[in-house]
C-alpha positions as CSV (number, residue, x, y, z in Angstrom):
1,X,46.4,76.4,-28.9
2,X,46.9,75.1,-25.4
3,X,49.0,77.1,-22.7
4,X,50.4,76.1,-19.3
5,X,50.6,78.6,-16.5
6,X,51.1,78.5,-12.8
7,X,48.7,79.4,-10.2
8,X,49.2,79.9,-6.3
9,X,46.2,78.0,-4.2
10,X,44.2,80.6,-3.3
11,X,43.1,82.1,-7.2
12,X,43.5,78.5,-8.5
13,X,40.7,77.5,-6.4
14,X,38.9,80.3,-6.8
15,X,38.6,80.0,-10.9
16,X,37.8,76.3,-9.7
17,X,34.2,78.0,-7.7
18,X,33.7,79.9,-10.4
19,X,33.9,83.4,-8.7
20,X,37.3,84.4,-10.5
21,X,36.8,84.6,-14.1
22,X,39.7,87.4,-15.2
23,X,43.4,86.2,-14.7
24,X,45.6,89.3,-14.7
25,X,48.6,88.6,-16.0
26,X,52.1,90.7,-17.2
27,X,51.4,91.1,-21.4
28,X,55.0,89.3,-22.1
29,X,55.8,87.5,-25.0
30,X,54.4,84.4,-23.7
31,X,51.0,85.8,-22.8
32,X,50.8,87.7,-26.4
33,X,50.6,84.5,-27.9
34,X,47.4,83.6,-26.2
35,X,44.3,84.3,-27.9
36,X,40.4,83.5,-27.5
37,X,39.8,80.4,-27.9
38,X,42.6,79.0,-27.1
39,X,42.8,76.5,-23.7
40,X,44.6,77.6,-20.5
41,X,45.5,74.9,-18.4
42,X,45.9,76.1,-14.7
43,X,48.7,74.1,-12.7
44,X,48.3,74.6,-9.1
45,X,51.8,75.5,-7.6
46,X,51.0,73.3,-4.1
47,X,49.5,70.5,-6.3
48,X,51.6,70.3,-9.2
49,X,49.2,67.2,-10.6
50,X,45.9,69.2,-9.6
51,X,44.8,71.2,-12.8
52,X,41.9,73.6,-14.4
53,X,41.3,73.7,-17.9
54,X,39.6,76.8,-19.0
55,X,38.4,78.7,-22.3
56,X,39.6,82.0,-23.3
57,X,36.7,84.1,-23.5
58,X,38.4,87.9,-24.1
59,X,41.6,89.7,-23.7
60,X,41.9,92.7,-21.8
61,X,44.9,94.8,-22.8
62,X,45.8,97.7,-20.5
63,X,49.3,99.9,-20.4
64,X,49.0,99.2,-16.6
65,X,47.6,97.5,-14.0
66,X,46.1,101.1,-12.7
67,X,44.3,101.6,-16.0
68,X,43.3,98.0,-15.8
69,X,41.8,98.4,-12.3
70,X,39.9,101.3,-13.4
71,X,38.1,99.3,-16.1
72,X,37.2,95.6,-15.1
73,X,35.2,94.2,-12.1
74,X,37.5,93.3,-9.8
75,X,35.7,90.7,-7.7
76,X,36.3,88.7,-10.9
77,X,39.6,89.1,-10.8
78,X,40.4,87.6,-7.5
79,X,39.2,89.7,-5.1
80,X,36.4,89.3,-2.7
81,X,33.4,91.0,-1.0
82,X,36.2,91.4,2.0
83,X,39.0,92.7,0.9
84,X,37.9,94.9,-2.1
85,X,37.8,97.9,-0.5
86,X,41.2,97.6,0.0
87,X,41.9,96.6,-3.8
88,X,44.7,98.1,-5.6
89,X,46.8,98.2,-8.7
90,X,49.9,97.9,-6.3
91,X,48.7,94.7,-5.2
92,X,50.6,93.4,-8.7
93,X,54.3,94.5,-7.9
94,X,54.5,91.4,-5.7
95,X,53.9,89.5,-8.6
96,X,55.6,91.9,-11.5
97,X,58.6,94.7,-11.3
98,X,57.1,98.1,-12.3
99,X,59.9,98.0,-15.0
100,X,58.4,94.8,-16.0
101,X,54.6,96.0,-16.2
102,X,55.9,99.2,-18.5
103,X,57.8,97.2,-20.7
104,X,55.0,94.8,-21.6
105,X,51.9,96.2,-20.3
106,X,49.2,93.6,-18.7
107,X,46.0,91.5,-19.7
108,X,43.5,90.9,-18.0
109,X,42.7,87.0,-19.2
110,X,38.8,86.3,-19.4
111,X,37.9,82.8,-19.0
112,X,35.2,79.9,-18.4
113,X,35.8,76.8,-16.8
114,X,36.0,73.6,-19.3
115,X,33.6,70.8,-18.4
């Protein structure tokens, strides 16, 4: 199965270098539908017609984003050398309502670029 998700600049090109390989992501009913295997195609939200098309390698399912942060390596999730030590599960709520992340839980979204 092939999905379609948005991606701000900065992420979307770094899953294009390769150095982000998790995409965390709010476990709605849209993301529950994913499952490995299946394609991602990553539409960048400055460049609508510029896209990644990725694998799903492994899902990573986590009641929070704190249990989540605990877990997985976040410099491949998005963060770098730089700004890890300041790295935390709050980072999310600009992205997702606390409401929103108890109601559903999150993913972490491994993936591999497609050639």
């Amino acid at each position: 199965m092939v999905h379609t998700m948005k991606l701000m600049p900065s992420p979307f090109n770094m899953i294009r270098s390769g150095n982000k390989t998790i995409e965390l992501r709010l476990y709605d009913s849209k993301r529950r539908k994913i499952k490995t295997g299946d394609t991602i195609i990553f539409k960048n939200t400055d460049e609508p017609l510029e896209t990644l098309e990725v694998k799903v390698i492994e899902l990573y399912i986590f009641d929070s984003f704190k249990a989540l942060y605990r877990e997985l390596p976040l410099l491949k999730c998005g963060y770098t050398k730089e700004d890890i030590d300041m790295a935390s599960p709050d980072d999310m709520d600009k992205y997702y309502t606390k409401e929103e992340q108890e109601k559903y839980g999150v993913v972490g979204i491994k993936i591999a670029l497609q050639e």
